[in-house]
N, C-alpha and C positions, 0 to 999 in steps of 0.2 A: 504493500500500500504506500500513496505517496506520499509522506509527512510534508515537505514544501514543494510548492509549486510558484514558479512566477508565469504569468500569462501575458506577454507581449507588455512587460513592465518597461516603462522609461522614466530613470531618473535623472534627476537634478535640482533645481532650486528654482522657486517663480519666474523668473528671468534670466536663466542661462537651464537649459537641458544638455546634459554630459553623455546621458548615450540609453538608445530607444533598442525596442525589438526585443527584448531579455525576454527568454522561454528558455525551460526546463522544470523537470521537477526532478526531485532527488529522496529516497528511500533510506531504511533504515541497514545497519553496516555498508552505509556507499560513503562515497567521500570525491570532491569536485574542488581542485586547486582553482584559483583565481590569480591570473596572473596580467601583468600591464606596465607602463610607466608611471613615474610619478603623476600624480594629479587625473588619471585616466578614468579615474572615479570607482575603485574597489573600495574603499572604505563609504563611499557614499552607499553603493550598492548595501552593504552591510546598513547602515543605519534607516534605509528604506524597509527593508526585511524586517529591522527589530522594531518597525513603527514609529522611529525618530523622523521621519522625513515622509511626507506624505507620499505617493507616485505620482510623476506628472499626468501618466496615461498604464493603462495596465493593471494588474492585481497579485501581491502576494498572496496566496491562499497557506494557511495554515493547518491541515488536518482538513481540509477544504474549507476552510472558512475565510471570509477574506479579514485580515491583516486587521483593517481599517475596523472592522465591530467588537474585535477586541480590547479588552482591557492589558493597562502596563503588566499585572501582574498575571493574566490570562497566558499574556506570549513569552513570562518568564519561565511559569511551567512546563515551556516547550522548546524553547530555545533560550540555550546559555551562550553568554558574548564573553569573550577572554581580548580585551583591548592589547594595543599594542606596546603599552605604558602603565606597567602596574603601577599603584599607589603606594606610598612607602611604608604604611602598617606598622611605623616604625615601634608603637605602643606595642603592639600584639605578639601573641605568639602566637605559631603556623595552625595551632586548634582555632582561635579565636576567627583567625581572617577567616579563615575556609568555614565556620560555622555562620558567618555573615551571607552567604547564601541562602540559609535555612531563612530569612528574614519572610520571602514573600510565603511562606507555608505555617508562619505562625498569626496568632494573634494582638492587638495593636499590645505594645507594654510587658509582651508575654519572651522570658530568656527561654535560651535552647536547653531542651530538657536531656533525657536520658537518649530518647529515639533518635536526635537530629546530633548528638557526640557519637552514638553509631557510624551513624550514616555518613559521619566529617571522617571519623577515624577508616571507615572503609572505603572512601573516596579519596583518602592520600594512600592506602593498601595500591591502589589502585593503578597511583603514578610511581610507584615505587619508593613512597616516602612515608610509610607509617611508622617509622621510627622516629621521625622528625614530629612528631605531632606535638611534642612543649617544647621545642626550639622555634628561641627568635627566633621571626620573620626577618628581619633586618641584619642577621647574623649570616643569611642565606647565599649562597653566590648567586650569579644571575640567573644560571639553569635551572639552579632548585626554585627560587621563586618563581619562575615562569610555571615550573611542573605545579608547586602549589596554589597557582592561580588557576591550573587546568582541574586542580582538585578542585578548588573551589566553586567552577563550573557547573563540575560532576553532583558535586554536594544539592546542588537546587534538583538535582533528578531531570534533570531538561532530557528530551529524547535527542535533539537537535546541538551541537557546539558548533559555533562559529567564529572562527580566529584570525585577527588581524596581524598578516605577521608576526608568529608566533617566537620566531627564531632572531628574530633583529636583535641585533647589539651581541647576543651571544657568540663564545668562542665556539671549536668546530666541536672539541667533543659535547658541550651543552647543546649544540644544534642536535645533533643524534639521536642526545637522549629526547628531548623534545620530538621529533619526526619520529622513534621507535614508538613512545608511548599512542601518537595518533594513529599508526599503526595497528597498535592492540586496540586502543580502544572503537576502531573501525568495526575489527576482526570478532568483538564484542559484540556488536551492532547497534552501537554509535551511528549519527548521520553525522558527518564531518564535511566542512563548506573551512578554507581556510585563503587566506591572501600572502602571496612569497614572492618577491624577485626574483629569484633562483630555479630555475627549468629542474635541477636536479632535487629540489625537494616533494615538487612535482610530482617527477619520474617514482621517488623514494615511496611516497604516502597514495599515490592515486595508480597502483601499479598494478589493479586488478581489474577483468572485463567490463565490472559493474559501475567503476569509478570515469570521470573524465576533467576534463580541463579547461577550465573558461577563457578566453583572454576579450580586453578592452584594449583596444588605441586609444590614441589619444584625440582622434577623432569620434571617437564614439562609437567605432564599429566591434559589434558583439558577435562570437561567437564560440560554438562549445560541440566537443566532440570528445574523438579517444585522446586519451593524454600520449600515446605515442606519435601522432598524425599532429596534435597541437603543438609541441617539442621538433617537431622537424627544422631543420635548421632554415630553410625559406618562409617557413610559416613565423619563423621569432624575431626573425633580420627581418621581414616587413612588418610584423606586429611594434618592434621597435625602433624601428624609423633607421638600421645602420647596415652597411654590407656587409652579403654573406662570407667574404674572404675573412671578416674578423669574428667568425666562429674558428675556421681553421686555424689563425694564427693563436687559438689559445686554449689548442686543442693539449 
């Protein structure tokens, strides 16, 4: 069944549209890189999704429903957004932040009880960090807080994560562990929608039949297919505006 769907969505802003025609819809353990230049509008696309941004034209449906009749806390139950710039939590230890998802599932005034330090403690099990569960947050290196942010995703129970360059700023081996976990949690059946620079993390997280590849120009032209066919070296030298001889030279 298909958890999202977008229907000939086009976003942008009242007075500037960034890019029309968005179709696809996406299932549960699938997973669909998005990939672009700066400013080509993958982060916009993400905040149309999560209901920050109206559509100019088109419909996200959610579970089939569309986007727009839901409530803030209706489309958090189903999709979790992992930004691309955690907050520094610098108070907290890694239970506390990642318990801060449990927020839309309780009630107003009401702390997190027995069930929802479960459910924190086996959503860092998860990223491979339930040891870490009373260590500062701010004690973390970059990888570990990224993974604890992806726990803390996990923690609201969303069927859906959507991740805004997940790996940015990270060294190679935190990249790894970051792209192994979306991995698993694919392989789980996770719906995984994530935005990367990089073709080869791509290649890394969207490497099976079911998954595929979006990319935006910067002209606004959309489209999505197999992530092998999207990676082709013609397809990314004109996605990116530069010549094909300078995939070779850095081969």
């Amino acid at each position: 069944m298909t958890l999202l769907a977008l229907d000939q969505l086009s976003i942008g802003y009242p007075r500037r549209e960034i890019a029309r025609d968005i179709t696809f819809g996406v299932s549960a353990g699938q997973a669909i890189a998005i990939l672009g230049p700066n400013g080509s509008g993958k982060t916009t696309l993400f905040r149309t999704v999560l209901g920050l941004l109206a559509p100019r034209a088109g419909r996200v449906l959610l579970d089939g429903k569309s986007i727009t009749t839901l409530s803030a806390p209706e489309i958090a139950h189903e999709i979790a957004y992992v930004p691309q710039n955690s907050a520094s939590f610098f108070n907290f230890n890694v239970r506390e932040v990642v318990e801060m998802a449990r927020a839309p599932h309780l009630s107003w005034f009401a702390q997190p009880g027995a069930a929802d330090h479960a459910i924190a403690a086996e959503s860092l099990s998860q990223v491979g960090l339930g040891e870490f569960i009373e260590r500062e947050f701010s004690e973390l290196s970059g990888g570990e807080r990224q993974l604890v942010m992806i726990a803390r995703a996990l923690a609201s129970q969303a069927k859906c994560l959507l991740l805004d360059e997940p790996t940015a700023s990270l060294d190679f081996g935190n990249r790894l562990l970051v792209l192994d976990t979306l991995v698993k949690l694919k392989q789980s059946g996770m719906t995984i929608l994530f935005t990367t620079h990089d073709p080869d993390h791509a290649r890394h997280v969207c490497s099976e039949s079911q998954d595929q590849t979006l990319t935006i120009s910067r002209a606004g032209q959309v489209s999505i297919g197999a992530t092998a066919d999207a990676l082709q070296i013609k397809a990314l030298a004109a996605l990116y505006g530069i010549d094909e001889s300078v995939f070779s030279a850095h081969r």
